[in-house]
C-alpha positions as CSV (number, residue, x, y, z in Angstrom):
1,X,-16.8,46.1,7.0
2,X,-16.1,43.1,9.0
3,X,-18.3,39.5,9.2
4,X,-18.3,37.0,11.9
5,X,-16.4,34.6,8.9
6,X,-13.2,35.7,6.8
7,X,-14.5,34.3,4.0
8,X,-17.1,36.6,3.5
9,X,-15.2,39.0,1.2
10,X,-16.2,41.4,-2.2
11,X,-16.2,38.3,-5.2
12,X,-15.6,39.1,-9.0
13,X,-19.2,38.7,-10.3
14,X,-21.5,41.6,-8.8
15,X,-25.2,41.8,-9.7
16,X,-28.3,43.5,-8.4
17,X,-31.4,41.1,-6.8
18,X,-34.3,40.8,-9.1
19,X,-37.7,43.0,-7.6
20,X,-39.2,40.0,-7.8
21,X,-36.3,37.9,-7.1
22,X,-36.4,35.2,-3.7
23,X,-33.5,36.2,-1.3
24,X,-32.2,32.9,-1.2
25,X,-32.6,32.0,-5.2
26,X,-30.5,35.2,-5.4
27,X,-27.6,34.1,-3.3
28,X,-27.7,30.9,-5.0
29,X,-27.7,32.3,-8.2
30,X,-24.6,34.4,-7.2
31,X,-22.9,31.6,-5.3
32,X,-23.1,29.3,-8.8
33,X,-21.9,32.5,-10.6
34,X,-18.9,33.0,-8.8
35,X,-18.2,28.9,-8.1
36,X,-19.3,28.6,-5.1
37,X,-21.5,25.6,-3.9
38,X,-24.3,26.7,-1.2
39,X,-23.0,24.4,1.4
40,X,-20.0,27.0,1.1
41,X,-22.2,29.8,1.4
42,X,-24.4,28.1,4.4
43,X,-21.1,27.6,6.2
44,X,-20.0,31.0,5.9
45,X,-22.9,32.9,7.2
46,X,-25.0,30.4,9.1
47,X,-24.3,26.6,9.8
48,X,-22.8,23.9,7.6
49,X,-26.3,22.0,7.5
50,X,-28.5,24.9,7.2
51,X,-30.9,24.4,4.3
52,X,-31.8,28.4,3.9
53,X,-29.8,31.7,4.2
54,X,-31.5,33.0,7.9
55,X,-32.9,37.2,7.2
56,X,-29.7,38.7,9.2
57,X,-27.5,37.5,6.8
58,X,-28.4,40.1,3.7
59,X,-25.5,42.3,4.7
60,X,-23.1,39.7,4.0
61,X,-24.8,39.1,1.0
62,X,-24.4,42.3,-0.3
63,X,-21.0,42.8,0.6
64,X,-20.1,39.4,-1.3
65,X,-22.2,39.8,-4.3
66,X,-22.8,43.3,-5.0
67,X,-26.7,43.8,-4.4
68,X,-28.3,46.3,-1.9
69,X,-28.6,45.0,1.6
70,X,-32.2,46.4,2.4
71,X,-33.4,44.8,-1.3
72,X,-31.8,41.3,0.1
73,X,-33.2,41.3,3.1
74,X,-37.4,42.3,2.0
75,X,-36.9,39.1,0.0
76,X,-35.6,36.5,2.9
77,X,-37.8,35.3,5.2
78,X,-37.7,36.8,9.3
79,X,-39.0,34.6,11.4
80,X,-39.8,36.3,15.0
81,X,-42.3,36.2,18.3
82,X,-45.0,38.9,18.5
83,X,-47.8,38.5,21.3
84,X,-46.4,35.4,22.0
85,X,-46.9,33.4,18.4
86,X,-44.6,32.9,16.1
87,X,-44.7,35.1,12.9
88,X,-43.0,35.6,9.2
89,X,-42.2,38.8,7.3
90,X,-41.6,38.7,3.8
91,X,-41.6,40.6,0.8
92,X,-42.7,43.6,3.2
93,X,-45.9,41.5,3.8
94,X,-46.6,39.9,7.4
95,X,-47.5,36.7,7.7
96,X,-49.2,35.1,11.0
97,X,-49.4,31.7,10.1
98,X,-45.3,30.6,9.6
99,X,-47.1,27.7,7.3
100,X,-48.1,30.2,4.9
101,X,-44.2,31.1,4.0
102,X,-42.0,28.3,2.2
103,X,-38.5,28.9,3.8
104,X,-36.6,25.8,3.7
105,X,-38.5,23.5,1.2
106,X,-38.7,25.9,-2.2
107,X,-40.8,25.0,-5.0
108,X,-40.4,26.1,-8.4
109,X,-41.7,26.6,-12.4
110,X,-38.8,24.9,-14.4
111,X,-39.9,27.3,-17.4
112,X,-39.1,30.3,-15.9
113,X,-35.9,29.4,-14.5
114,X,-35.1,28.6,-18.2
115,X,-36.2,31.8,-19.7
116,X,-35.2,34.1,-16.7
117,X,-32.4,32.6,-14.8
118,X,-33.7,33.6,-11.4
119,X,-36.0,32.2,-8.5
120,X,-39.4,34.2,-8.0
121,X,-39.6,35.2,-4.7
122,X,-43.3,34.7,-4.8
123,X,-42.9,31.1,-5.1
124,X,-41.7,30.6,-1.4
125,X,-45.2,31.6,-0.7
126,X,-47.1,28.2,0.1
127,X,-50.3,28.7,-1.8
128,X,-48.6,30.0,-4.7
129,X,-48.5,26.6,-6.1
130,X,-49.4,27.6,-10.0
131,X,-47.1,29.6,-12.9
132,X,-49.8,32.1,-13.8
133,X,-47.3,32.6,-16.8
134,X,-46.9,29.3,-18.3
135,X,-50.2,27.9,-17.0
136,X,-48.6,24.6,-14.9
137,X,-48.4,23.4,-11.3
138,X,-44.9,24.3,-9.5
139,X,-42.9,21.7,-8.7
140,X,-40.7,20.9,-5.0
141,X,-39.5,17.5,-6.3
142,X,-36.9,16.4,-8.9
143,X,-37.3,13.4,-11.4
144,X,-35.1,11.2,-9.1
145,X,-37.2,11.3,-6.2
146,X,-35.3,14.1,-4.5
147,X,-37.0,16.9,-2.6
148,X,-36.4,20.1,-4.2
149,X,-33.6,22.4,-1.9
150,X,-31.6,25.1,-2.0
151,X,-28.7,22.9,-1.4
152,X,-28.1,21.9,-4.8
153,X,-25.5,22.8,-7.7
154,X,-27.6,26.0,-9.1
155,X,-30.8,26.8,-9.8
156,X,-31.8,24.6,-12.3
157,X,-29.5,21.6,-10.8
158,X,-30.4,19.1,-8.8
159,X,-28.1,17.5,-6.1
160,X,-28.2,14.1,-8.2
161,X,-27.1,16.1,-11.0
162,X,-30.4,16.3,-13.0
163,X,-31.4,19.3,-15.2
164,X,-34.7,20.3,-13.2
165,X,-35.8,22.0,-16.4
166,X,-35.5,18.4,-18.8
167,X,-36.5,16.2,-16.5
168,X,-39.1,17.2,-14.0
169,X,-42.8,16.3,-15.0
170,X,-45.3,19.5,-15.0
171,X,-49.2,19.2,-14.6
172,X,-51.6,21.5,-15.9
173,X,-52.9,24.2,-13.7
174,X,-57.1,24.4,-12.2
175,X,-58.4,27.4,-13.6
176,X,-59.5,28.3,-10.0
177,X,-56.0,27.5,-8.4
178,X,-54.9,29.6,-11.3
179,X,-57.3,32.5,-10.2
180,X,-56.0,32.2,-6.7
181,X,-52.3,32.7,-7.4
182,X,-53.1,35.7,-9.3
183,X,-54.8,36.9,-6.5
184,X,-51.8,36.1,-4.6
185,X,-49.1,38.1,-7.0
186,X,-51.6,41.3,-7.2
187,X,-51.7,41.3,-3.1
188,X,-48.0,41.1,-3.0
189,X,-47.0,43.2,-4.9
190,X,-46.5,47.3,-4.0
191,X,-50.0,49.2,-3.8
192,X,-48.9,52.1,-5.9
193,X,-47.5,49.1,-8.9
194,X,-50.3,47.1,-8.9
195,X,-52.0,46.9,-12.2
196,X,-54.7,44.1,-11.6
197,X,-54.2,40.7,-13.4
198,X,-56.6,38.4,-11.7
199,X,-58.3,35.7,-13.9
200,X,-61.4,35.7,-12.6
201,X,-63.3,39.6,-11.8
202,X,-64.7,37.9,-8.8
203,X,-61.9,37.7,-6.5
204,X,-61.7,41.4,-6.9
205,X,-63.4,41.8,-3.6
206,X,-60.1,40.7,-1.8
207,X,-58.4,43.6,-3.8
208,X,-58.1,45.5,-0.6
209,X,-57.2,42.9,2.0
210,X,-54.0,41.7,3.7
211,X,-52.3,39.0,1.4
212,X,-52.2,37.1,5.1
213,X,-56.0,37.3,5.7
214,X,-56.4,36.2,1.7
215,X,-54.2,33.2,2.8
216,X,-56.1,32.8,5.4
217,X,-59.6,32.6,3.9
218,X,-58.3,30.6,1.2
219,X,-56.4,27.7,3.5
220,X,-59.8,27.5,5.3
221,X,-62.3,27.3,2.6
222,X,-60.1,25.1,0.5
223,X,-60.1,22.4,3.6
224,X,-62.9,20.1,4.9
225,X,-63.8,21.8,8.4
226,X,-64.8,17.5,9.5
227,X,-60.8,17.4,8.6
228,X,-59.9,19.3,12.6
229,X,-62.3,16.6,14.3
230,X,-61.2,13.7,13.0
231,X,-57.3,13.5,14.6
232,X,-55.9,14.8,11.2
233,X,-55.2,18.3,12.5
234,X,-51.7,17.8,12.0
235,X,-51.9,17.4,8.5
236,X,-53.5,21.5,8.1
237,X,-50.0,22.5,9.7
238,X,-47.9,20.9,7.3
239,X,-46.7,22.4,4.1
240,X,-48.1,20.6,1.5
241,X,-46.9,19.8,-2.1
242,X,-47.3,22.4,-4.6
243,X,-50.0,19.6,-6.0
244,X,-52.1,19.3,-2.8
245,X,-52.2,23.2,-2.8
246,X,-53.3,23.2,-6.1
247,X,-56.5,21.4,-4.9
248,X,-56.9,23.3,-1.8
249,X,-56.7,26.4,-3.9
250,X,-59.1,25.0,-6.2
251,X,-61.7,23.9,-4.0
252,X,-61.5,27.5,-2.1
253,X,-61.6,28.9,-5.5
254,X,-65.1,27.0,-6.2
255,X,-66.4,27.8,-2.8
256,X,-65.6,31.5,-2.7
257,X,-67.9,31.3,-6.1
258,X,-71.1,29.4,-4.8
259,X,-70.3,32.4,-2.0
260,X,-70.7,34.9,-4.7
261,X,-73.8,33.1,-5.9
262,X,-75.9,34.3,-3.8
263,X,-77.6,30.5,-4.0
264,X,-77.9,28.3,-0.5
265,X,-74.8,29.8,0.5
266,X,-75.7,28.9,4.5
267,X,-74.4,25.3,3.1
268,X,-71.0,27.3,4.1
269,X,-72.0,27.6,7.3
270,X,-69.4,24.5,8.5
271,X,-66.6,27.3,7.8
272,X,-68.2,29.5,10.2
273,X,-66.3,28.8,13.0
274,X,-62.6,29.3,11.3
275,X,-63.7,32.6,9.6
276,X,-64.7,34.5,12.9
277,X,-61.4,33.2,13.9
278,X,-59.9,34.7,11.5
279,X,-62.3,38.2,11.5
280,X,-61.0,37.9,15.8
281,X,-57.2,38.4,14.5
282,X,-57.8,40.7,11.5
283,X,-55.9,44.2,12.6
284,X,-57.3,46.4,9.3
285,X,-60.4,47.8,8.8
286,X,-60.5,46.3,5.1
287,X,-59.9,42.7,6.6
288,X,-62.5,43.1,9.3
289,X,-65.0,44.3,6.8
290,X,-64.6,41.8,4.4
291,X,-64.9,38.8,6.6
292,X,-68.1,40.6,8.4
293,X,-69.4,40.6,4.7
294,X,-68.8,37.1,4.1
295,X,-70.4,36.3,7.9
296,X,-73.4,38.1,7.3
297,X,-73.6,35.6,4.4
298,X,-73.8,32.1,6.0
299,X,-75.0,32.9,9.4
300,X,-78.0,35.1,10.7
301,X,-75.6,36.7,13.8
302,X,-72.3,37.6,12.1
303,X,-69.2,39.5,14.7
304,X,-69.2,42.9,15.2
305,X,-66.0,44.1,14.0
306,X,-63.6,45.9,16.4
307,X,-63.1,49.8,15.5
308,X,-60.0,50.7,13.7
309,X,-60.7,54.3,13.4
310,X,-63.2,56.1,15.3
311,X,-63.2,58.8,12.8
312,X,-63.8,56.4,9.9
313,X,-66.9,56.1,8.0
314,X,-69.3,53.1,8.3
315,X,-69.1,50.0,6.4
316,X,-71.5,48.4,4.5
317,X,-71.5,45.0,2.9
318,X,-69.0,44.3,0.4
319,X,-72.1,42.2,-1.0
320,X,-74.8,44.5,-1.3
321,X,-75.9,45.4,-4.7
């Protein structure tokens, strides 16, 4: 098997990747196993100054470092154009927003590092800002000021040399950010292994939607709509801090509840506008139904959702009793 670098070579310590193990966490793991640094790895299979392992390089990967190509590569991120926007896969889950996917600025839960010795590859999703396990916010910044990266000695390393597991502050988790990331691990995970954990019963109405359209709903509920109007637009396309997720997660979290309430719910009707946006681009006939349902709610003329399959039964609300 040949590479486009001769370093690129079988090394002494093999291992499998995690199934729940982030592509890049994995290399890094490996690279620190075997004593190599990840600017040594960036260089052989990308660019001296890349920051990330790009999703053609799982081959290389597993001819270095023993694990199977096709597991490697469901765990890095692929960035590509389709109908002329730019989209993610990962973890065998499409993403249409890029913002949604954390490639090149990973956040982590210092715990788990310690106790498992690996990188979660559900972490490098965005709004997956919480430890559902140990009950704390995730954290993308190190004691000294640094911005967590993969460039750093090993996992639980930073570049200054700190122990991210000693000296990195954790906050408390919301119990609705909390809710929302176990939302988040339930919809990523493989339909036929999913036992469902979520912490609130309520959420279960997602249970059958994209974990994209979940994102979706989530990013808008969880922002002011007044936020789009008033010149800080940019601000909803940048990746935020696991912290400012936590609060966008929360505040979706509470609104998704007064939804569910059943009292004054046209009060949502300011989200009104980015939720037929988001019904326009569902492509499932769960996604489209579910965002109907929650139209129906807050406004007297909700979309009519585009037929999936003709031969499909008719949907009702998700909301009626």
């Amino acid at each position: 098997m040949k590479f486009a670098h001769n370093d690129t070579f079988p090394y002494p310590f093999v291992d499998e990747i995690f199934h729940d193990e982030d592509g890049v966490g994995y290399a890094l793991r490996m690279a620190q196993a075997n004593a190599l640094s990840f600017h040594q790895l960036a260089t052989f299979l990308a660019s001296p100054g890349h920051c990330y392992l790009p999703y053609c390089s799982a081959p290389a990967l597993g001819f270095m470092f023993g694990g199977t190509p096709e597991f490697i590569a469901r765990a890095l991120v692929r960035r590509h154009f389709e109908a002329g926007i730019t989209v993610a896969d990962f973890a065998e889950h499409r993403f249409s927003r890029p913002k949604h996917v954390r490639q090149s600025r990973p956040q982590i839960c210092p715990f788990c590092l310690l106790e498992r010795g690996h990188a979660r590859a559900s972490w490098s999703v965005t709004m997956m800002c919480c430890c559902t396990e140990h009950k704390v916010c995730l954290i993308d910044q190190c004691a000294c000021g640094r911005s967590i990266s993969w460039r750093r000695r090993s996992l639980l390393v930073c570049e200054c040399g700190r122990s991210l597991g000693d000296t990195t502050p954790v906050h408390l988790a919301t119990k609705g950010a909390l809710a929302i990331c176990s939302q988040i691990e339930y919809l990523l995970g493989p339909a036929h292994f999913r036992l469902h954990s979520s912490l609130d019963s309520d959420l279960a109405i997602f249970d059958d939607v994209s974990v994209d359209t979940f994102l979706r709903v989530v990013w808008a509920l969880g922002h002011s709509p007044c936020q789009s109007r008033r010149g800080t637009q940019h601000i909803l396309h940048a990746i935020p801090t696991p912290s400012e997720a936590m609060l966008t997660a929360d505040e979706a979290y509470n609104r998704i509840k007064h939804l569910l309430s059943r009292r004054n719910v046209a009060s949502l009707h300011r989200w009104t506008h980015q939720l037929i946006s988001i019904h326009e681009e569902a492509v499932t006939l769960p996604d489209q139904r579910l965002l109907s349902s929650i139209l129906a709610r807050i406004t007297p003329r909700p979309p009519v959702a585009r037929r999936i399959d003709r031969n499909g039964p008719v949907q009702s609300s998700l909301f009626e009793e």
